[in-house]
C-alpha positions as a Python dict, from the first residue, in 0.01 Angstrom:
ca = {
    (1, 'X'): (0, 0, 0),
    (2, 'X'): (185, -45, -347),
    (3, 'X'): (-3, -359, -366),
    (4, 'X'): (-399, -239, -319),
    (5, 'X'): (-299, 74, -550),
    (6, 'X'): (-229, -165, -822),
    (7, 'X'): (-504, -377, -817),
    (8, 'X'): (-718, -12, -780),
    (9, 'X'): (-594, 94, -1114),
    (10, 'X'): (-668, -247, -1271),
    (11, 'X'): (-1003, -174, -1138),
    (12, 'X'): (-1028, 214, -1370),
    (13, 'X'): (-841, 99, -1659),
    (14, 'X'): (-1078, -224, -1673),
    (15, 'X'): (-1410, -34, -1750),
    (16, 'X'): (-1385, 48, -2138),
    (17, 'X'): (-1072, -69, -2320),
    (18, 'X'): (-987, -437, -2508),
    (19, 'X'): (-850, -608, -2777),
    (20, 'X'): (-667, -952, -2906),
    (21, 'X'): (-326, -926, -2754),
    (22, 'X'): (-56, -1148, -2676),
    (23, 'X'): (33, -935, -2316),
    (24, 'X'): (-288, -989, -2055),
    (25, 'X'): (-310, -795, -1682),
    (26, 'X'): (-601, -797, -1449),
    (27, 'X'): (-646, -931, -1132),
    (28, 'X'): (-746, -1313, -947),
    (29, 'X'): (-1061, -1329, -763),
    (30, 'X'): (-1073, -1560, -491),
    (31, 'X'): (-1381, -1750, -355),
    (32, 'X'): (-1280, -1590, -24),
    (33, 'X'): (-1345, -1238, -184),
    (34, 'X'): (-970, -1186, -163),
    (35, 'X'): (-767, -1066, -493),
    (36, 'X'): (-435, -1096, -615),
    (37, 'X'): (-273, -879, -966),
    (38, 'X'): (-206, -1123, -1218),
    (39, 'X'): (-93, -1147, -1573),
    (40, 'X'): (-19, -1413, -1844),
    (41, 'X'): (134, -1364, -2159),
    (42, 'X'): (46, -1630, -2438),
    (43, 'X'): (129, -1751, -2738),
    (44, 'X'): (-69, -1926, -3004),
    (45, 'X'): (93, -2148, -3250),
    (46, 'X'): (-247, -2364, -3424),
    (47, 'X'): (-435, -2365, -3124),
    (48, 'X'): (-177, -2450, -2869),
    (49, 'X'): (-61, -2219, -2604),
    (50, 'X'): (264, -2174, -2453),
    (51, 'X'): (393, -1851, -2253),
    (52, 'X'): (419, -1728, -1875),
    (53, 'X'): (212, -1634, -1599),
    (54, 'X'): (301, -1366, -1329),
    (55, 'X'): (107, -1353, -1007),
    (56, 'X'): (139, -1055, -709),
    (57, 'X'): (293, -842, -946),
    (58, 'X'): (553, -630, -767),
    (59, 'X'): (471, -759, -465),
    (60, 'X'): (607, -980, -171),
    (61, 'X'): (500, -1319, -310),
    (62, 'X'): (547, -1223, -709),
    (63, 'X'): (549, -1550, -894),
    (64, 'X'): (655, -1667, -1253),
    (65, 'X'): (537, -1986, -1362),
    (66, 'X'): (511, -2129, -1753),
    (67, 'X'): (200, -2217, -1873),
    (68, 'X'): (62, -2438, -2163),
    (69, 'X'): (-317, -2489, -2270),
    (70, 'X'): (-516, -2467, -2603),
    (71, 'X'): (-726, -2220, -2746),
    (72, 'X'): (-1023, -2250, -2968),
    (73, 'X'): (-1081, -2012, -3218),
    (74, 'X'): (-1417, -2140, -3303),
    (75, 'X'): (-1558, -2091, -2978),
    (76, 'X'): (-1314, -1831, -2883),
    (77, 'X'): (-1248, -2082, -2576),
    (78, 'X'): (-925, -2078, -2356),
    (79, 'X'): (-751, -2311, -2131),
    (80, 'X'): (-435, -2370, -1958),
    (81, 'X'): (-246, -2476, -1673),
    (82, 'X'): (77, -2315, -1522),
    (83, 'X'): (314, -2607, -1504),
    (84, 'X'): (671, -2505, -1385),
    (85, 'X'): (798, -2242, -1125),
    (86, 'X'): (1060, -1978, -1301),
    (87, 'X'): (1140, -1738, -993),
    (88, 'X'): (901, -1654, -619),
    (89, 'X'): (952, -1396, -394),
    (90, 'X'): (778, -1611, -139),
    (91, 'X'): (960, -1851, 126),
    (92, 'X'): (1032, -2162, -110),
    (93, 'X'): (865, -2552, -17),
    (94, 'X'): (834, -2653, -358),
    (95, 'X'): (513, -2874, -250),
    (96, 'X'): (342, -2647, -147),
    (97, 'X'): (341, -2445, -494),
    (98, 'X'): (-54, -2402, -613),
    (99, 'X'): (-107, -2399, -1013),
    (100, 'X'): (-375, -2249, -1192),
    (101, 'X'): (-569, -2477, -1391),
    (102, 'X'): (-809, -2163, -1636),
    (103, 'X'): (-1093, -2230, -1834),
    (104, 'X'): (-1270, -1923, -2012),
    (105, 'X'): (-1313, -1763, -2297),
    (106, 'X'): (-1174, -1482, -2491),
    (107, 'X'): (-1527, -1258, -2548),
    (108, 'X'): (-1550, -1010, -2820),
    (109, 'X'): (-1737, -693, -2689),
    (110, 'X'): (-1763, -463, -3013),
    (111, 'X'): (-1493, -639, -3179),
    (112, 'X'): (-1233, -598, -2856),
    (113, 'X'): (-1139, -885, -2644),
    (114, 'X'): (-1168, -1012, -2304),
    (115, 'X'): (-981, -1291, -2115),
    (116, 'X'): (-1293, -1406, -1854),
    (117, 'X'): (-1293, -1731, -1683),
    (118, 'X'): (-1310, -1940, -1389),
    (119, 'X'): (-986, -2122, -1237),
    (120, 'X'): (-909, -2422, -1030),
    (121, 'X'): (-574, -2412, -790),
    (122, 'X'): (-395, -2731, -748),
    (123, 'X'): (-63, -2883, -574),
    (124, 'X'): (164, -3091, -794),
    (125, 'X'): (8, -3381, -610),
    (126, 'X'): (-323, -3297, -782),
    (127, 'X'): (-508, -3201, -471),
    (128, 'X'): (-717, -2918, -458),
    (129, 'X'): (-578, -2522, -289),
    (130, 'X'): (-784, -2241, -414),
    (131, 'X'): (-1026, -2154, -687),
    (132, 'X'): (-1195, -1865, -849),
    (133, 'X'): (-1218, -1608, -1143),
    (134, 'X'): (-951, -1458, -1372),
    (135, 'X'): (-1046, -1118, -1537),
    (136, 'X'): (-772, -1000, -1769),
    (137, 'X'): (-750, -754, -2037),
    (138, 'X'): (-469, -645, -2316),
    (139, 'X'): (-191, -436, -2141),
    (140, 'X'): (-200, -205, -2465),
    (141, 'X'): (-495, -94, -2415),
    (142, 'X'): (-434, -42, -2022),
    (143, 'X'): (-180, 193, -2116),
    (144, 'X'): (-347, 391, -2396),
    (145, 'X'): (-601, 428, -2116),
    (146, 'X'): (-333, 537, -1857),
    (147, 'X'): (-152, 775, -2073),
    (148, 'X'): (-501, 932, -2157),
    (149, 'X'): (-590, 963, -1726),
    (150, 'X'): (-246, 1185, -1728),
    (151, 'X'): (-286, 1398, -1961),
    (152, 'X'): (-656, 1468, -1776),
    (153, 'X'): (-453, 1472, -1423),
    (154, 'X'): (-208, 1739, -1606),
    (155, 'X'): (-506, 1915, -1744),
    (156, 'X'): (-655, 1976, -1390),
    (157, 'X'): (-651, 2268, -1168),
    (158, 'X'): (-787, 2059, -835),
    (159, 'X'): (-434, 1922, -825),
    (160, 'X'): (-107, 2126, -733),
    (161, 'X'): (118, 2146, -967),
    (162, 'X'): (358, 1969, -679),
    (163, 'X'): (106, 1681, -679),
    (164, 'X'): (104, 1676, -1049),
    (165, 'X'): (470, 1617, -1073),
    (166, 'X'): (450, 1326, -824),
    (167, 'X'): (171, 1185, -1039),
    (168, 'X'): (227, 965, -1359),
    (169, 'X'): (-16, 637, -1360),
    (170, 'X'): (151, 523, -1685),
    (171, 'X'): (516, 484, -1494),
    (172, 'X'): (347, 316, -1200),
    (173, 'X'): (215, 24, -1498),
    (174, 'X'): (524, 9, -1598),
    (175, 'X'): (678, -42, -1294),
    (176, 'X'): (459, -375, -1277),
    (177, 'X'): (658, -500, -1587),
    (178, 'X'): (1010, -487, -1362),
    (179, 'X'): (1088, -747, -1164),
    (180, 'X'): (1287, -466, -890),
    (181, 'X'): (1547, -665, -633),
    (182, 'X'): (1523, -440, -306),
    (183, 'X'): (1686, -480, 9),
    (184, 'X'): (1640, -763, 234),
    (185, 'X'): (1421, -952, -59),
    (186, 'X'): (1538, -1304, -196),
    (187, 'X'): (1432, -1462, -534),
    (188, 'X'): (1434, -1838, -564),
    (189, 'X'): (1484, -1971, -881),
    (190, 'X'): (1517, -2291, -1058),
    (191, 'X'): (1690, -2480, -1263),
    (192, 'X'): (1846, -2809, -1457),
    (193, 'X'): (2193, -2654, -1527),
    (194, 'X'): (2515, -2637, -1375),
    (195, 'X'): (2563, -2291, -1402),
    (196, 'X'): (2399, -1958, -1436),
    (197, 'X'): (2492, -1662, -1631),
    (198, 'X'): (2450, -1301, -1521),
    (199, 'X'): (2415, -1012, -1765),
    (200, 'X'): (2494, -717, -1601),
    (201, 'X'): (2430, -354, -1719),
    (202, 'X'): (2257, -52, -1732),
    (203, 'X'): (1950, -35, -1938),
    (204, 'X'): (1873, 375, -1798),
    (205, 'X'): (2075, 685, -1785),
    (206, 'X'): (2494, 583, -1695),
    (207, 'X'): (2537, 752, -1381),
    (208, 'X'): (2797, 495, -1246),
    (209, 'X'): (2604, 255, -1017),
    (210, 'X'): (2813, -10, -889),
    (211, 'X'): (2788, -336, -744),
    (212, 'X'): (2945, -631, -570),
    (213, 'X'): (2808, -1024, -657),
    (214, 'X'): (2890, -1258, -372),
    (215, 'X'): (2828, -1627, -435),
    (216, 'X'): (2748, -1852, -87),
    (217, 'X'): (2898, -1528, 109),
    (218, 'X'): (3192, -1502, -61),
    (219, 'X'): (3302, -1227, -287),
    (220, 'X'): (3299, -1373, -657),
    (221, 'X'): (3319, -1059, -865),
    (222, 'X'): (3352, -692, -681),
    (223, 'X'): (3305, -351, -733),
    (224, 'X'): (3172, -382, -1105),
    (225, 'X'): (3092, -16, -1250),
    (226, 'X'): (2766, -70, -1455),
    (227, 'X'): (2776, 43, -1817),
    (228, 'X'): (2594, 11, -2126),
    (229, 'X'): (2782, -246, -2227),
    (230, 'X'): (2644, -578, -2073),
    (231, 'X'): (2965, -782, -1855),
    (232, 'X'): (2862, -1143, -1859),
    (233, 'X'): (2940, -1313, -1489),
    (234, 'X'): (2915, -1711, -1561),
    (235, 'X'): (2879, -1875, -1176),
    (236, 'X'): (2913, -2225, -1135),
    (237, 'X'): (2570, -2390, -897),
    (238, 'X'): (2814, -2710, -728),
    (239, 'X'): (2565, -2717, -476),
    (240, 'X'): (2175, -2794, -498),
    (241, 'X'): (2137, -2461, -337),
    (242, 'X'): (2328, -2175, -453),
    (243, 'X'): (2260, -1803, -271),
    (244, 'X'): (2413, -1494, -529),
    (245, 'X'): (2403, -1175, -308),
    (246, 'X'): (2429, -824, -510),
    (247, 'X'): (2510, -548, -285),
    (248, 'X'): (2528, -185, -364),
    (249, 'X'): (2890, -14, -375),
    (250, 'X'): (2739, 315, -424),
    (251, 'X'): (2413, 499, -554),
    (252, 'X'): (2589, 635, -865),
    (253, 'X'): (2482, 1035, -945),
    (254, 'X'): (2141, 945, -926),
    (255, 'X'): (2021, 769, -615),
    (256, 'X'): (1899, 474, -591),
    (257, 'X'): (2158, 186, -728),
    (258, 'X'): (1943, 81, -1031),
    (259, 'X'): (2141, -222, -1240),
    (260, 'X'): (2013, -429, -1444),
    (261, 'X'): (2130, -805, -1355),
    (262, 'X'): (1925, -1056, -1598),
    (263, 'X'): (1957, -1423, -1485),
    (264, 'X'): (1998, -1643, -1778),
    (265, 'X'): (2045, -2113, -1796),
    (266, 'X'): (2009, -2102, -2187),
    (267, 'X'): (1602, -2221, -2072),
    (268, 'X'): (1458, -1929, -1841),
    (269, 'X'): (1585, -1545, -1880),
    (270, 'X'): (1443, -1380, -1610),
    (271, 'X'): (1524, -993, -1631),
    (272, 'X'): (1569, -817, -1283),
    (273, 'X'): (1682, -445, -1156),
    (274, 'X'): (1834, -353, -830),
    (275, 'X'): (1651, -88, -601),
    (276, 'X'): (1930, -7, -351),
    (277, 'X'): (2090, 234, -110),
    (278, 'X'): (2460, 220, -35),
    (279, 'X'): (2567, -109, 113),
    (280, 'X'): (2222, -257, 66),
    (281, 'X'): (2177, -665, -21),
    (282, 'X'): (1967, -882, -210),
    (283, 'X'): (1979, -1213, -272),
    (284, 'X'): (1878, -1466, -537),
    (285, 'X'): (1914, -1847, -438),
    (286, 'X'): (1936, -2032, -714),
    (287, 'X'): (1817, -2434, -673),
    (288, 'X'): (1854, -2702, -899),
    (289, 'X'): (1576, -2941, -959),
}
């Protein structure tokens, strides 16, 4: 349900605002009709691109990938590629990963800017998965609009002030910018190094959330109280597959257990918050290429 709401508010916010920004959301439109949330952030040194690429954002199958390409400033032309995985929610066969391949353009409507374009998916091997359209627009200008539908949903008197409460479209955007760990859900992620580093801490109100990492089942670091202060939990990857499971100790004050555990190999920082009841698990496995 989370999922369709999303792409329905990419859908209202897309009618009206635009302009050159580094931060792009919209959505993927398949050749089967289907659609998927997407978003790429770029940027431009002399016409080449580097940045990231997020696909099924908050969702089951949410996706990071890097991406590289060129842009054009003369023609206001775009491409690029997505070329390594970062992190996937989905079940992990690392051949059958499909990259977007974008060509488009970046159109100036009354001076404001759209990312338009059509895509090609492909397997590392080159052969073809999917293809379509990508229709993206600045996220700054999603949430001007946003903040601008609440204060119109606040105005209202067809909406109970119970309703109203319930109601805040600009949270719900920025709830697409966390990557949330929930119960049940594993992460892959990937990397060249023989260790990873966890920053653990609270980035909301202190209200004493704590957690317990495990490291291939076993307890590596327990019943850590979550502070401002960020604790640093190096653990060594020995293995080409390493599962780190973060269970909930408590719910601190304010339910649920919401720490923030960033994943960092000194090449990919990948920034994550638990979700969790008491007791609850998630897990990140963690492979090296």
């Amino acid at each position: 349900m989370k999922y369709y709401f999303s792409i329905f508010l990419f859908f209202i916010l897309f009618k009206g605002f635009s302009q050159d920004n580094q931060d792009y959301y919209g959505v993927i439109k398949l050749n089967d009709t289907s659609m998927i949330s997407y978003r790429i952030y770029l940027e431009e040194n002399e016409g080449l691109i580097s940045g990231y690429s997020v696909t099924d954002l908050g969702g089951e199958h949410e996706t990071k990938n890097i991406i590289e390409g060129n842009y054009e400033t003369k023609s206001n032309t775009l491409n690029f590629k997505e070329t390594d995985i970062v992190y996937t929610k989905s079940p992990v066969n690392q051949f059958d990963f499909c990259y977007v391949h974008f060509n488009g353009n970046l159109r100036k409507i009354n001076k404001r800017v759209k990312l338009k374009g059509n895509f090609l998916g492909l397997f590392e091997d080159g052969t073809e998965c999917i293809s379509g359209e990508i229709e993206l627009m600045s996220f700054e200008k999603i949430e001007n609009k946003a903040e601008k539908l609440d204060k119109v949903i606040q105005k209202t008197k067809k909406i109970s002030e119970e309703q109203k409460e319930k109601i805040s479209i600009t949270k719900t955007m920025d709830t697409l910018r966390m990557n949330i760990l929930r119960k049940g859900q594993n992460l892959s992620m990937f990397t060249k190094t023989p260790f990873i580093e966890l920053n653990i801490y609270d980035s909301g109100k202190i209200d004493g959330d704590m957690v317990s990492i495990y490291r291939n089942g076993n307890i590596y670091k327990e019943n850590i109280t979550v502070t401002k202060e960020k604790l640093k939990v190096k653990i060594p990857l020995k293995n080409d597959e390493t599962k780190i499971t973060i269970k909930a100790v408590n719910e601190g004050e304010f339910a649920p257990n919401t720490a923030q555990i960033d994943f960092n190999d000194y090449t990919h920082y990948i920034e994550t918050k638990t979700s969790l009841s008491k007791s609850d698990t998630t897990t990140i496995t963690v492979y090296r290429k």
